[in-house]
C-alpha positions as CSV (number, residue, x, y, z in Angstrom):
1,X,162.7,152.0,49.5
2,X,160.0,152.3,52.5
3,X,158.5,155.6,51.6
4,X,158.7,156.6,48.4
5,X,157.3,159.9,45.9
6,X,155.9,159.3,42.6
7,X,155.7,162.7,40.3
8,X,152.7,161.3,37.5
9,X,153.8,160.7,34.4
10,X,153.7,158.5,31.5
11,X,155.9,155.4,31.4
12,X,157.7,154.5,27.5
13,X,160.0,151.6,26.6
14,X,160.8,148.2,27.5
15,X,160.8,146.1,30.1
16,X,161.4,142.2,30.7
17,X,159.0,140.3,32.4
18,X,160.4,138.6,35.7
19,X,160.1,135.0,35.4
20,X,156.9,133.2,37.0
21,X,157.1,132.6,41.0
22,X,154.3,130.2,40.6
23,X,156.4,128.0,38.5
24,X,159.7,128.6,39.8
25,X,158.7,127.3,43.3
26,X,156.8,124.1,41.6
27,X,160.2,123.3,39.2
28,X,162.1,124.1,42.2
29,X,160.4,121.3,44.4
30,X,160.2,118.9,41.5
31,X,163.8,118.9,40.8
32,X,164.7,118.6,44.6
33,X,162.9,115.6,45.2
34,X,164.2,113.9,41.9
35,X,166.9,111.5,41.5
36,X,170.1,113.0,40.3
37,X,170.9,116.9,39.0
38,X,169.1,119.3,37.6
39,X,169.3,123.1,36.3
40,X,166.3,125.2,36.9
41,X,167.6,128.5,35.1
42,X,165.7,131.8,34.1
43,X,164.6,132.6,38.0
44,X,163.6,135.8,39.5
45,X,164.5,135.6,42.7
46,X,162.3,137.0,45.6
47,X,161.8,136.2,49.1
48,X,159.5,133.7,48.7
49,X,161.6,132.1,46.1
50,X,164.0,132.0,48.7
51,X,161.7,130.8,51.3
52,X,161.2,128.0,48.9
53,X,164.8,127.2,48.1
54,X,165.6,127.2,52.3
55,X,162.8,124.9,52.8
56,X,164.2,122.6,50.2
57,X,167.7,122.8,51.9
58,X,166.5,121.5,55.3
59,X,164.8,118.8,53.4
60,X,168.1,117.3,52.3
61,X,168.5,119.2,48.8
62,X,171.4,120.6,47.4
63,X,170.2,123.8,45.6
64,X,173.5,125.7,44.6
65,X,173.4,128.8,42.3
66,X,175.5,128.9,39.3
67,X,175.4,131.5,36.0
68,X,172.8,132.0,34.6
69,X,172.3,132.2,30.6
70,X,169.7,134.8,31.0
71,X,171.3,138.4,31.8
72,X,170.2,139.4,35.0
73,X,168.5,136.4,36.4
74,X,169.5,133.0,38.7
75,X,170.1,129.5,38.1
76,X,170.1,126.7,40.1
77,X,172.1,123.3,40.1
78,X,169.8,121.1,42.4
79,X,170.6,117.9,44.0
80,X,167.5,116.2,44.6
81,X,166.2,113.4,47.5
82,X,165.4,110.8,45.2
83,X,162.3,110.8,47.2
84,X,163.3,110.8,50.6
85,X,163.5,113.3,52.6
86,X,166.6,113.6,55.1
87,X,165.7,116.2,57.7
88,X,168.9,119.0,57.9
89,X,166.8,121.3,60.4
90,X,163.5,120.8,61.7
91,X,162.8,124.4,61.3
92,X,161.2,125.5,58.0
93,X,161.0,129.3,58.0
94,X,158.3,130.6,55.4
95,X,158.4,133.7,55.6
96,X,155.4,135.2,54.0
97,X,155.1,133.0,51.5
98,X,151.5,130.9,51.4
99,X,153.2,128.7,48.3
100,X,156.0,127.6,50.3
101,X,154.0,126.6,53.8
102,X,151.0,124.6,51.8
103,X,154.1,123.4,49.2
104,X,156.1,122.0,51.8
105,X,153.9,120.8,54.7
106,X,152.8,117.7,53.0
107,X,156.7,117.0,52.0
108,X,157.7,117.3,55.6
109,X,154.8,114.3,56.8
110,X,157.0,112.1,54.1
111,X,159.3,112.3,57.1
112,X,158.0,111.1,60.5
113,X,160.0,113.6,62.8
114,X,158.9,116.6,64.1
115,X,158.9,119.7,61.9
116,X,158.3,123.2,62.8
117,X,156.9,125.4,59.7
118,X,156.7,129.1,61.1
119,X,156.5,132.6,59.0
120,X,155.6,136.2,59.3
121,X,152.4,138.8,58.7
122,X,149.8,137.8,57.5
123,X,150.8,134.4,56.6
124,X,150.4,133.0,60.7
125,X,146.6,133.4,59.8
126,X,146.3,132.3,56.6
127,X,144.0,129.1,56.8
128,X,145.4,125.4,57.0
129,X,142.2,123.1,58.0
130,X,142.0,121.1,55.3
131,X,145.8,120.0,56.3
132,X,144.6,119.3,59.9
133,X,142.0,117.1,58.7
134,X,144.2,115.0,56.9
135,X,147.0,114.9,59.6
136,X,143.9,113.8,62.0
137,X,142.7,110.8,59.4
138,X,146.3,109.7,59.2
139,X,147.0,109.9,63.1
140,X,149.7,112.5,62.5
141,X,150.3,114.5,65.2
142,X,149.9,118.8,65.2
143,X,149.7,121.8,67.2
144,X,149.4,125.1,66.8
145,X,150.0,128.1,68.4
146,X,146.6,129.1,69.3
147,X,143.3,129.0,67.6
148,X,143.6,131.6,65.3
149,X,146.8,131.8,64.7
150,X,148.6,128.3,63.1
151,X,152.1,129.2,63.3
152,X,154.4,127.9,64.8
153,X,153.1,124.4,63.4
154,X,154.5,121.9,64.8
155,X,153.7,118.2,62.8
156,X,154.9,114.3,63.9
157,X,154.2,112.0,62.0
158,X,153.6,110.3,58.4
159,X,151.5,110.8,55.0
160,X,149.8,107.3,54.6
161,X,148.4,107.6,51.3
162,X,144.7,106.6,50.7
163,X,141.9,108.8,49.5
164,X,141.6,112.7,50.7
165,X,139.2,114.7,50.5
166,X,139.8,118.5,49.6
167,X,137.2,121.5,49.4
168,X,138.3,123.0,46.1
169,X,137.0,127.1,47.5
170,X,139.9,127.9,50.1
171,X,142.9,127.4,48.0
172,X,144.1,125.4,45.0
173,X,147.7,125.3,46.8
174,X,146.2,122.1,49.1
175,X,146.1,120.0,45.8
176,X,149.6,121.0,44.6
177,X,151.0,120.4,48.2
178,X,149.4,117.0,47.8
179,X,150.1,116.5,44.5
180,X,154.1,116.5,45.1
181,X,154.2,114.6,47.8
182,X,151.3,111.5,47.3
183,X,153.6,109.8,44.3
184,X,156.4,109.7,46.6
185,X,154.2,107.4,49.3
186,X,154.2,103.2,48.6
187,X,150.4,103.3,48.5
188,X,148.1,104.6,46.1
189,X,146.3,107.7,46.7
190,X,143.2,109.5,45.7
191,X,141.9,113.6,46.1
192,X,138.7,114.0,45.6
193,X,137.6,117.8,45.5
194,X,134.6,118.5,47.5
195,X,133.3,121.5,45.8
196,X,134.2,123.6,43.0
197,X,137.7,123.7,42.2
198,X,139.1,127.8,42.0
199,X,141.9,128.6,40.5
200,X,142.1,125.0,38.6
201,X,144.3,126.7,36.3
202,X,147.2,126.2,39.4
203,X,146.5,122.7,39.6
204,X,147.4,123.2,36.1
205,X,150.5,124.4,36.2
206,X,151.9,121.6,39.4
207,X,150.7,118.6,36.7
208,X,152.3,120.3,34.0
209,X,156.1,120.5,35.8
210,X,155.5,116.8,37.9
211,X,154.7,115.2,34.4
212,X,158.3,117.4,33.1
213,X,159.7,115.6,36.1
214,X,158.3,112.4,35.4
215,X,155.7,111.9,37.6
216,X,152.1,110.3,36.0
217,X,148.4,111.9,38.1
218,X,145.1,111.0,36.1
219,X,143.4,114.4,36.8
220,X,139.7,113.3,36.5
221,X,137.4,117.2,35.3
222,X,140.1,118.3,38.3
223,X,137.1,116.6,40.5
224,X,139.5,112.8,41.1
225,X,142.9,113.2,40.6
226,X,144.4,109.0,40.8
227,X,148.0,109.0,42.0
228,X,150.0,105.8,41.7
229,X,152.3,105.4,44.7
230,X,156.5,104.7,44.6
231,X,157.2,106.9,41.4
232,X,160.4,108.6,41.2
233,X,161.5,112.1,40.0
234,X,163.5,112.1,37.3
235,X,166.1,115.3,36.8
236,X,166.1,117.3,33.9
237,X,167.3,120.6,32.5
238,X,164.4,123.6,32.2
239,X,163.8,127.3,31.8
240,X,161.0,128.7,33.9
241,X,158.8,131.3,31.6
242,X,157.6,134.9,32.6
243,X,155.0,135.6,34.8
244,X,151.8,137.3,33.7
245,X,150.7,138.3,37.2
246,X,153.8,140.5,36.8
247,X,153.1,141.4,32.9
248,X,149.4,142.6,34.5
249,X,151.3,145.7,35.8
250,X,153.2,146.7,32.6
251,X,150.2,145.7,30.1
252,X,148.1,147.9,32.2
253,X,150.8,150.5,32.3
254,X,150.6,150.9,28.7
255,X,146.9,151.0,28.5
256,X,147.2,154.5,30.9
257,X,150.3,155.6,29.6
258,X,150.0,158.3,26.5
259,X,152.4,156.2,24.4
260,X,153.4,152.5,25.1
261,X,154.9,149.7,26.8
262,X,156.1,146.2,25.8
263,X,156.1,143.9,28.2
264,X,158.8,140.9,26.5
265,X,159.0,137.3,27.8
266,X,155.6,136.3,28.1
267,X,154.4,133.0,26.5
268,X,151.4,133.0,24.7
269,X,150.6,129.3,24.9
270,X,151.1,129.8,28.6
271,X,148.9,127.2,30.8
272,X,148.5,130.1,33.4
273,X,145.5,131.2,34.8
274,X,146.8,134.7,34.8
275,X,146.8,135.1,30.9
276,X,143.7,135.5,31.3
277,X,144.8,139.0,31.9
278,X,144.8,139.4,28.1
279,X,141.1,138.5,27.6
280,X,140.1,141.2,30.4
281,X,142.3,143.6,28.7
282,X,141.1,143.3,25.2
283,X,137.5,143.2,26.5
284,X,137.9,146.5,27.9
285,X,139.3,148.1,24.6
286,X,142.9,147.9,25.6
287,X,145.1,148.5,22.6
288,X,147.0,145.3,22.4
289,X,149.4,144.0,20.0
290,X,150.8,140.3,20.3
291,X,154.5,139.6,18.7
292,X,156.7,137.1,18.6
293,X,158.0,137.0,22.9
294,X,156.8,140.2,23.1
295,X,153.4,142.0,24.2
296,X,153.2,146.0,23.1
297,X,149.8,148.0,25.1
298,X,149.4,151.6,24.0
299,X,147.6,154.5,25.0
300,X,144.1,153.3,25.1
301,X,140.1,154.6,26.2
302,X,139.1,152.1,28.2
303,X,135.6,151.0,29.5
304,X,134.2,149.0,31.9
305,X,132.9,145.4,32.2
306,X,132.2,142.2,34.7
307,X,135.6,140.7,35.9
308,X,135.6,137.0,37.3
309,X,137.9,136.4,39.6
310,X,137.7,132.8,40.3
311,X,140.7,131.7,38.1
312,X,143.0,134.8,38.8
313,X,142.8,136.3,42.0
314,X,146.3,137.8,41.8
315,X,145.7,140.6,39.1
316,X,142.6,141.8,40.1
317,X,144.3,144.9,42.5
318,X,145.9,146.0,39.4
319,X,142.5,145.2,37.4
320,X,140.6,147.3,39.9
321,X,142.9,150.5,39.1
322,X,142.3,150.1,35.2
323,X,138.7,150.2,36.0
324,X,139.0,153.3,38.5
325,X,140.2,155.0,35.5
326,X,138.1,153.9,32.6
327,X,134.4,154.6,31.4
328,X,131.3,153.3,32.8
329,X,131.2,150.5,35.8
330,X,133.2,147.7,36.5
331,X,132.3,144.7,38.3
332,X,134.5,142.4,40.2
333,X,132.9,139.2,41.2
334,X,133.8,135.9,43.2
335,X,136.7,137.3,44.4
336,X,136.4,136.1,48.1
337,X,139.5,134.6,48.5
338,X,141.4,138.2,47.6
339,X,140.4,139.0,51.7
340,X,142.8,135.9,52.8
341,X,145.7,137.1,50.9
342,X,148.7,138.3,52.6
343,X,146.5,141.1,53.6
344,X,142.8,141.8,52.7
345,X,143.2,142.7,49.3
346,X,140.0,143.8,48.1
347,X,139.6,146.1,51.3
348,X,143.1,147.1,51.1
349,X,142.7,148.2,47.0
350,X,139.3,150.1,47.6
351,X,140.2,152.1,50.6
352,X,143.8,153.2,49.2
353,X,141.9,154.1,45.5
354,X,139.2,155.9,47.2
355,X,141.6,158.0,49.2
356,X,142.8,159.4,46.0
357,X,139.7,160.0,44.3
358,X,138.6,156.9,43.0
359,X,135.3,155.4,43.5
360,X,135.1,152.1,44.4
361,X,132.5,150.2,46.7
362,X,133.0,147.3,48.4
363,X,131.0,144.0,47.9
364,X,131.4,140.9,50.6
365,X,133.1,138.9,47.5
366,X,133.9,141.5,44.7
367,X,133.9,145.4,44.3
368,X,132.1,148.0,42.5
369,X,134.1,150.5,40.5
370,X,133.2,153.7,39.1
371,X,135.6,154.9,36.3
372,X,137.0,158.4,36.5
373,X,139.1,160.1,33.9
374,X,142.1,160.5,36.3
375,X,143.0,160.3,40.4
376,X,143.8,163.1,42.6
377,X,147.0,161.3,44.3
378,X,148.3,162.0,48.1
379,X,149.2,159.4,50.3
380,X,148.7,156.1,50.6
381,X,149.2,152.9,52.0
382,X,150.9,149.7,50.5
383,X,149.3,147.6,53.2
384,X,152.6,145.1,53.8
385,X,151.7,143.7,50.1
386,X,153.0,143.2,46.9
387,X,150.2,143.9,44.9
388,X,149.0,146.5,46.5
389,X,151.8,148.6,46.2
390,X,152.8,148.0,42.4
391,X,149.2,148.5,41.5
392,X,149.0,152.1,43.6
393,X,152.4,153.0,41.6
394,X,150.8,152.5,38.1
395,X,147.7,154.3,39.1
396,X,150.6,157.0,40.2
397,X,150.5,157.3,35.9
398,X,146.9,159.4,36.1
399,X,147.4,161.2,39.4
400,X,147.0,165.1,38.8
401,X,149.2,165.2,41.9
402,X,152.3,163.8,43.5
403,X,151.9,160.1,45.3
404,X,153.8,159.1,48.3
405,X,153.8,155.2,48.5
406,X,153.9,154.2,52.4
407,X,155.8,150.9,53.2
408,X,157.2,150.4,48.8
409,X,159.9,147.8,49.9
410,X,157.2,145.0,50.4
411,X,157.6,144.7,46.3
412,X,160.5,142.4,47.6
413,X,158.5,139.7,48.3
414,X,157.6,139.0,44.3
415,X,159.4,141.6,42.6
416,X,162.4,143.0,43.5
417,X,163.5,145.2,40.4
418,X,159.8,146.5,40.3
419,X,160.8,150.2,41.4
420,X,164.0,149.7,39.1
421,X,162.0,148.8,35.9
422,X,159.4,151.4,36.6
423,X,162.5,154.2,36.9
424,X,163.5,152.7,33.7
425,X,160.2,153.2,32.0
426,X,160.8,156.8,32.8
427,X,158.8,156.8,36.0
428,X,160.2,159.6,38.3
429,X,160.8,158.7,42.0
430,X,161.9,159.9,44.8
431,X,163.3,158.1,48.0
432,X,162.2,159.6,51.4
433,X,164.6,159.2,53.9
């Protein structure tokens, strides 16, 4: 679906969340370095899933898909390294996928031959200097394509081990990158985070599945985090749980509907940042009800509040058209990072609301939203990105008129089945051909 129509109205039923990329790339990595098989089951695939998986395969692993036990999703039997990887191709496409460059870079200096890591969009931009320090304290050898642009990267050379230093406001993705491959090195290492760690709750989430996989960090206030050198992977059997940056679409979806959604596959003792999702919700008077696996919003009069963004960037587009559309002010705060995404998300959410009637001002690191009682609709833009466009087609639920989506297939890079599970929900689209 490039171009697509959405006739407003409200959305009823059920619908399964898609497994959580964020975790699906980190069990993905762990069980391709380990020693032995492993079954990573309960995936959503998505292209930078697949970027992920591709990656891994020119590293030496043996990902194969078998059946899954879950209707509708993948599995994986993965052959792992044991540690070493045994370069297949030098080139590691990445698509757009900012996970599976910052993942994988620090993997490919466990080898000391030259890899090329290239992508697409957005992604060629999307910062890597606290890599190129490191590559310059351990002599390792890089160029890029141009000043502004990183990719192609090319890299030579080998991770030492030692102590790193990381500034903890560009991206939590550094430390995990690090994180996976530092055990794997014959010294001992140490990160030390230079300033205030965002998103720690990411950090979270790659300790959680290296201890699964038997790998031991000392995370220090996630200011130190100690890493003993020569461990081993170990190989193990998991499930990967559903994603709340995905649920944030459905849970809002219910809040705007005039009946009610429920969002199923979400776990509430989830370590990720994005649950925070709930919190938001409930503190803007979001009719929630929490079962057993499931999550049930209904029909709900909203109001505004003060949204922090440090800890989850990723559902503050679909925040920002919840507060478009509910009582009073809302506003976003440290939400820099959102302008680094695979496209400027914070520009790219403000102009395509405003367009439609919304009211939303833009801040240098947050927004200012003025809640309406519904949206005009028209055209918009999806802006290449994921987020965008799924949180323009729930906003499609308070439109007076029709909305045409421009460019609705990016959804592919996180979320496939979004446009299905929204026709499913008893969303009305139309494809334009």
């Amino acid at each position: 679906m490039k171009d697509i129509i959405i006739t407003p109205n409200s959305l009823n039923g059920e619908v399964i969340i898609p497994s959580s990329k964020s975790i699906g790339h980190r069990e993905i990595i762990c069980a391709s370095l380990g020693d032995g098989e492993s079954i990573v089951d309960n995936i959503s695939m998505s292209k930078d899933i697949e970027a992920t998986c591709n990656g891994l395969r020119n590293f030496g692993a043996s990902i194969k898909e078998i059946p899954s036990k879950i209707k509708d999703r993948r599995a994986f039997l993965i052959e792992g390294v044991n540690g070493k990887i045994k370069l297949q191709n030098k080139n590691i496409y990445c698509n757009e996928s900012g996970s599976t460059l910052r993942f994988l870079i620090p993997l490919g200096a466990l080898s000391s031959e030259e890899i090329i890591f290239n992508g697409e969009g957005k992604l060629k931009e999307r910062p890597l200097d606290p890599y190129f320090e490191i590559f310059k304290q351990d002599n390792i050898n890089f160029e890029t394509c141009n000043d502004k642009i990183n990719l192609p990267l090319k890299i030579n050379g080998k991770l030492k081990g030692g102590k790193y230093f990381l500034p903890g406001n560009v991206s939590s993705q550094f430390v995990s990158g690090l994180l996976f491959a530092l055990p794997l090195i014959e010294n001992d290492s140490v990160i030390e985070i230079t300033s205030s760690l965002e998103s720690a709750s990411y950090v979270d989430l790659t300790l959680d599945s290296l201890k699964k996989y038997g790998i031991s960090i000392e995370n220090q206030n996630h200011k130190r985090y100690i890493i003993k050198g020569n461990q081993k992977y170990k190989n193990i059997d998991s499930d990967v749980e559903g994603d709340f940056s995905q649920g944030a679409f459905w849970l809002v979806a219910g809040a705007l509907t005039d009946r009610e959604v429920i969002s199923k596959g979400l776990n509430i003792d989830s370590l990720q940042g994005d649950k925070k999702i709930l919190e938001i919700l409930e503190k803007m008077g979001v009719n929630l009800k929490i079962e057993k696996n499931k999550i049930i919003s209904s029909s709900s009069n909203t109001k505004g509040t003060i949204i922090d963004a440090n800890d989850c960037p990723d559902i503050i587009p679909i925040l920002t058209v919840l507060a478009a559309l509910s009582e009073g002010e809302t506003k976003i705060i440290n939400a820099g990072r959102l302008r680094i995404k695979e496209c400027d998300r914070l520009n790219a959410i403000a102009t395509e609301l405003n367009k439609i009637g919304g009211e939303v001002v833009e801040l240098s690191d947050g927004l200012i939203i003025r809640g309406k009682k519904s949206l005009n609709g028209g055209k918009v833009e999806c802006w290449n990105d994921h987020r965008i466009a799924m949180s323009l087609g729930i906003a499609s639920i308070k439109c007076k008129e029709k909305l045409i989506l421009s460019g609705a297939n990016c959804v592919d890079k996180s979320y496939p089945n979004f446009w299905n599970d929204f026709i499913n929900l008893e969303g009305k689209i139309e494809e334009i051909k």
